[in-house]
N, C-alpha and C positions, 0 to 999 in steps of 0.2 A: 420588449418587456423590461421592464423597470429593476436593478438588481441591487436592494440595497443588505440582504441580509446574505451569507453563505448560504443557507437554508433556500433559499430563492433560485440558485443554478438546478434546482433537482428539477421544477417546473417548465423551466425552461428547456434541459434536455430534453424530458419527456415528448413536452412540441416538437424537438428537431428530430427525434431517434425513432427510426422502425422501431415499434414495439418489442421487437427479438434482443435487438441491443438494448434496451433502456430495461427491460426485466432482469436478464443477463445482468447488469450491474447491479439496478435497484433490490434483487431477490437473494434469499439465503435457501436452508436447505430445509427437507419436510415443512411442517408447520410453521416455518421461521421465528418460532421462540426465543432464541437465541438472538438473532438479528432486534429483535425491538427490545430484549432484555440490554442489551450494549447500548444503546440509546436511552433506556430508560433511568438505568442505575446511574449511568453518567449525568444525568441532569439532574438527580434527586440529590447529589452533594451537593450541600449549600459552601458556596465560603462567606469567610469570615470577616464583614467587612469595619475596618479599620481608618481611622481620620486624622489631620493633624500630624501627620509627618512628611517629614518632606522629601517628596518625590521627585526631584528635578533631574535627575541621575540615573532615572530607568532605564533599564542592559535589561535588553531581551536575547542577549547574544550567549551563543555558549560554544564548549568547543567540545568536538565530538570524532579520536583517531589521528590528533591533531589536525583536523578543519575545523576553524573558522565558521560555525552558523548563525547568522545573522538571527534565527529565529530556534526554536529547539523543533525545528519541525523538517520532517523529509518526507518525499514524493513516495508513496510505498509501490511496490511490483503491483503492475497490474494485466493481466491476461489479456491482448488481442486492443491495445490502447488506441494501435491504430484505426481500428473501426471506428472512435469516437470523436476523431478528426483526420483531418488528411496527412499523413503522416503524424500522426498522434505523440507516438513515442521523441520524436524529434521536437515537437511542438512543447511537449511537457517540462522536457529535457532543458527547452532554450528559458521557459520560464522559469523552472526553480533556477539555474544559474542566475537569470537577474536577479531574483531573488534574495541570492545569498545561500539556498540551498542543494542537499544534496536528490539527485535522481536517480531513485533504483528500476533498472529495467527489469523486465520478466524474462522466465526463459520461453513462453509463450507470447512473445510481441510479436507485432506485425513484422518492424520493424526492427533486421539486423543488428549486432554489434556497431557491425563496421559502419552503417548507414550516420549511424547518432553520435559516435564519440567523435567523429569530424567536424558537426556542428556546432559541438562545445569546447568551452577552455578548461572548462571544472573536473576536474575527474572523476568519473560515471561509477556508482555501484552497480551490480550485478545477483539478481535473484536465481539460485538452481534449486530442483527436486531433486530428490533420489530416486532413480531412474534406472528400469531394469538395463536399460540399453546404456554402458558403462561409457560405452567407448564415442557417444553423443556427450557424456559427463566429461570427459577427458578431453573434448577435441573443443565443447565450447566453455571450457578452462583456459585452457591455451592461447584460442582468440579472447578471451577477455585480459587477460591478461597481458598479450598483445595488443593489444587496443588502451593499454593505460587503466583499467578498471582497479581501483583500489581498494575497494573493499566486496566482500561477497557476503550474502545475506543468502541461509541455506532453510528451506524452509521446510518442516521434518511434519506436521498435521495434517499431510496431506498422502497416506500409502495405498490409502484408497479413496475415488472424489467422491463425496456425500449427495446423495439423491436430493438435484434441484428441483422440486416438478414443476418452478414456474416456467422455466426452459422450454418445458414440454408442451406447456400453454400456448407460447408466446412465438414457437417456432425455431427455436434455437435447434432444440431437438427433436424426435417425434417421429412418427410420422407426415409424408408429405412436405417436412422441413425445408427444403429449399427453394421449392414450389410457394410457401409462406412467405418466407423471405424476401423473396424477388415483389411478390405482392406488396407486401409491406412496406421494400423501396419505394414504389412506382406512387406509395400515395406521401412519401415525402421528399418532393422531388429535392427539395433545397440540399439534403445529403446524398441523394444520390448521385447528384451533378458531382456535389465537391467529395465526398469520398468515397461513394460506388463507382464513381466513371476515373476521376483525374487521381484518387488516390492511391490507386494499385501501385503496385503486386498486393491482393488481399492474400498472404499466404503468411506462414510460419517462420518469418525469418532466418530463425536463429536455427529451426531444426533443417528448412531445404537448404541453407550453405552446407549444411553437415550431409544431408541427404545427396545432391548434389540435385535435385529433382524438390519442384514445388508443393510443398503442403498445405491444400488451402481449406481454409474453413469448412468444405466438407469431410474431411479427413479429423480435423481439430479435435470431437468428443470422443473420436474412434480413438486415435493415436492417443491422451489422455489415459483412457481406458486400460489400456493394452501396457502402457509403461509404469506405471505408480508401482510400488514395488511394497508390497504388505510384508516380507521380510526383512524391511528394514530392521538397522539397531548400531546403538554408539558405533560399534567396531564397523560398520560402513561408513562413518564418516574419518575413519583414521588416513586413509590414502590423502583423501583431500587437505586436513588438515597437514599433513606433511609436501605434500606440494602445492597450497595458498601459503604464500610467505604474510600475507598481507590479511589487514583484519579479517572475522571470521565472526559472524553474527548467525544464533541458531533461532528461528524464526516457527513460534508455534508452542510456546510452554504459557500452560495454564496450572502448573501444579508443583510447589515448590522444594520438593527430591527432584522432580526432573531439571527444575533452575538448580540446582547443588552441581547433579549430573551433568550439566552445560560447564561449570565452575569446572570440575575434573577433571573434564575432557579437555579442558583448554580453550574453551572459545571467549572471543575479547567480548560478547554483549549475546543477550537473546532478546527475543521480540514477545512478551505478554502478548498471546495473541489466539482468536478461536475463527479464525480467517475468514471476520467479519460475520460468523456467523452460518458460511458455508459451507461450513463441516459438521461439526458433531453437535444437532441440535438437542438442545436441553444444557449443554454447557453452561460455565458460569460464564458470567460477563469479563472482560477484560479490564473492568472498573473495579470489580469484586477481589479477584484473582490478583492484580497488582502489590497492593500494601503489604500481605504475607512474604509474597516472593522479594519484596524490597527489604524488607527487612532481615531475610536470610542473606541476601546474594550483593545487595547494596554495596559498591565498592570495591568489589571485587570481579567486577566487570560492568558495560554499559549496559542498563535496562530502556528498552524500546518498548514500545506498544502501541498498538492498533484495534479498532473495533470499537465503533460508537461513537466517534471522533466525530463532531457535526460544526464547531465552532474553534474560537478564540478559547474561551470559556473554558470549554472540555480540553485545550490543552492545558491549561491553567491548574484545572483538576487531576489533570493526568501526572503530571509535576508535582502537585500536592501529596498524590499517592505515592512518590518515588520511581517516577519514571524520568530518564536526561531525555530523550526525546521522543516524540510523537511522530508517529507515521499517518497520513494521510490516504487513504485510497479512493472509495465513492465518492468522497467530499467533491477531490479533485477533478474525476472522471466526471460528473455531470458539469463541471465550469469548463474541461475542456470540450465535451459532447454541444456546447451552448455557444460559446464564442473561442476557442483554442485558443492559441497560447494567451491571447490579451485576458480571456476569462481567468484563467488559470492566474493569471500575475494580481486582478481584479480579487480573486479570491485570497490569494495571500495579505495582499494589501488588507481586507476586512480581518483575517485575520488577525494578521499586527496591530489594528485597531483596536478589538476586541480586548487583547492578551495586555497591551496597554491602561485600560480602563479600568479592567479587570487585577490588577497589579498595583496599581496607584492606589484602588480601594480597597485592598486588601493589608498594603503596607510594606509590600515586596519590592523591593529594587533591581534585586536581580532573580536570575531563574531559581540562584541556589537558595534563596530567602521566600520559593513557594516549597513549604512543607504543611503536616500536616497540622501546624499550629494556623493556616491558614485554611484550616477548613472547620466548620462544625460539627462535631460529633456528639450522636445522642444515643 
C-alpha cells in the first residue's frame, strides 16, 4: 500500500489488525461525539497564509525539561502498544529516539520498564493512573526511576473508564471475547505470525513484575475496572509529588480552574486533553479547550495536548493555540500497527514535512513565531 499522507497508516492498519485491536484504537466512547468533534474543530482553523519573507532559517526545534526536541512533538502513552507490533513499545521507543523525540510509555504496556529503557539512550518518560492499589503506584515509581525515566506524565480523566461499546462489538470485550479474538487472528495470519505467535509475553508488563505472576489480556478490562480510583483529588497526588524529584506533567485538563489548580499544586506542564475522546463523551475538543487555558497558565508551566492530532498541520494549529508540544497517540499507533518502527520514523518524517510547509507559509520561523496572529479568526 502506497503511503504518502499520515492519514494513509489508519488504512493500512485496518488491513493488518484483527478487528478487536484496530477498533480498540480506532473507537472513543458512547456515541463517539467527542472523538470526531477533536478532529473536526482541528481542521476547521484556518491559518494564515503569509508570502515574501524569508524563510531559509526554519527551527522546528524546541526545548522541553531541558530536552532538546527536534520536533514539538512526543510519542503520548498508549495502552497494550505491544499488541500493535512485536514488541511495540520498544519499536516505538527506538523510533521517536531517531527521531529526536521523546517516548512516554503506559502503565498499561505490553512491554516492561525494564524491557525498553535498555534499548534506548534517550531518557524514557513514563505514564501512571491513580490507582486504588497504592503500593503498584509506589513499586512502579521506583523502577522508573530506576531505569533512568525522567520525567512522569500523571494522567487524572480517567477514575473511572468511559463505556466503549465499540469494544464490545469488535471482541475486545463482551461476551465470547476470547473466543473472537482467536478467530479474528486466524484470519490475519500476517500478525498472528509476528505478533500473536513470536511477540509474546501478551501480558501486562509493568503490572506482572509488580504482581510477580502474569497478567494477560484477559485479565486487562477486569484489572482496569477494579483499580481506577473515583475518590481521587489534588491531596492524592501530594505523596507523589514529593517523591518525583523530576518533572511532573498532569495529563487530562479540559477546564481552566483545573490548569490554575495544576499551577498550585506544583506541577511543571499538564496535558489539554479529553483522552482522545475516550472518556467523557460530549466533551469539548482539545482544539476548543486549549487558547483559554493558555492564556491563564501560559508560562507558568508547559502546556501539552492531545486529541485530534491527525497531521503536520494540526500540530501547527496546536502551537497557534498555545500549546509547546503535541502529543501523538492514534496517529502513531496505526504507522506502527502497519509497518513498526520504520512506519512510525515514515510518519514523523511526513510530519516534519507537513509542519515545514506549513510554517514557511505562514511566516514562522520558529515554533515560538506560531501564535495566534498565525491563524484566522472570524
Amino acid at each position: 500500500m502506497i503511503i504518502s499522507a499520515p492519514t494513509d497508516f489508519r488504512a493500512a492498519a485496518k488491513k493488518r489488525l484483527p478487528p478487536f485491536l484496530f477498533h480498540y484504537i480506532d473507537g472513543g466512547s458512547y456515541k463517539e461525539d467527542t472523538l470526531r468533534r477533536n478532529v473536526e474543530d482541528l481542521s476547521n482553523i484556518a491559518l494564515k497564509q503569509r508570502v515574501l519573507n524569508d524563510m531559509s532559517k526554519l527551527d522546528l526545534s524546541t526545548e522541553i525539561f531541558g530536552e532538546k526536541l527536534d520536533l514539538p512533538i512526543a510519542l503520548a502513552p498508549v495502552g497494550l502498544t505491544g499488541m500493535y507490533a512485536r514488541r511495540g513499545e520498544v519499536q516505538a521507543a527506538k523510533a521517536a529516539e531517531n527521531k529526536g523525540l521523546p517516548f512516554i510509555m503506559s502503565t498499561v504496556s505490553v512491554c516492561p520498564i525494564e524491557e525498553v529503557t535498555p534499548a534506548i539512550q534517550r531518557p524514557m518518560w513514563f505514564q501512571l493512573y491513580v490507582l486504588k492499589d497504592r503500593e503498584f503506584m509506589k513499586n512502579v515509581l521506583q523502577r522508573a526511576k530506576a531505569a533512568g525515566v525522567t520525567t512522569l506524565v500523571f494522567t487524572v480523566d480517567m477514575p473511572v473508564p468511559g463505556a466503549r461499546y465499540r469494544d464490545m462489538h469488535s471482541g475486545m470485550s463482551g461476551p465470547f471475547a476470547s473466543s473472537r479474538r482467536i478467530l479474528q487472528a486466524m484470519k490475519h495470519p500476517k500478525w498472528a505470525l509476528d505478533v500473536g505467535v513470536l511477540g509474546k509475553p501478551h501480558d501486562l508488563g509493568n503490572i506482572s513484575k509488580y504482581r510477580g505472576a502474569p497478567t494477560e489480556l484477559e485479565d486487562y478490562i477486569g484489572w482496569l475496572g477494579t483499580n481506577f480510583d473515583p475518590s481521587i483529588s489534588w491531596k492524592d497526588l501530594e505523596w507523589i509529588r514529593d517523591f518525583w524529584d523530576g518533572p511532573m506533567v498532569i495529563k487530562g485538563i479540559l477546564d481552566v480552574e483545573d490548569a490554575k489548580d495544576a499551577v498550585k499544586f506544583g506541577a511543571d506542564g499538564i496535558v489539554v486533553s479529553n483522552h482522545g475522546g475516550r472518556q467523557l463523551d460530549g466533551a469539548m475538543s482539545s482544539a476548543r479547550a486549549l487558547p483559554a487555558i493558555a492564556d491563564a497558565v501560559k508560562g507558568d508551566m508547559k502546556i501539552f495536548v492531545d486529541s485530534g492530532i491527525r497531521s503536520g498541520l494540526d500540530v501547527c494549529r496546536m502551537m497557534a493555540l498555545g500549546a509547546d508540544c503535541a502529543l501523538l497517540g492514534r496517529s502513531y499507533i496505526y504507522a506502527l500497527a502497519a509497518r513498526g518502527q520504520q512506519g512510525v520514523e515514515e510518519l514523523l518524517d511526513l510530519y516534519d514535512k507537513e509542519m515545514r510547509v506549513a510554517m514557511t507559509l505562514t511566516g514562522a520561523n520558529s515554533i515560538k513565531e506560531l501564535t495566534r496572529d498565525s491563524l484566522i479568526t472570524t
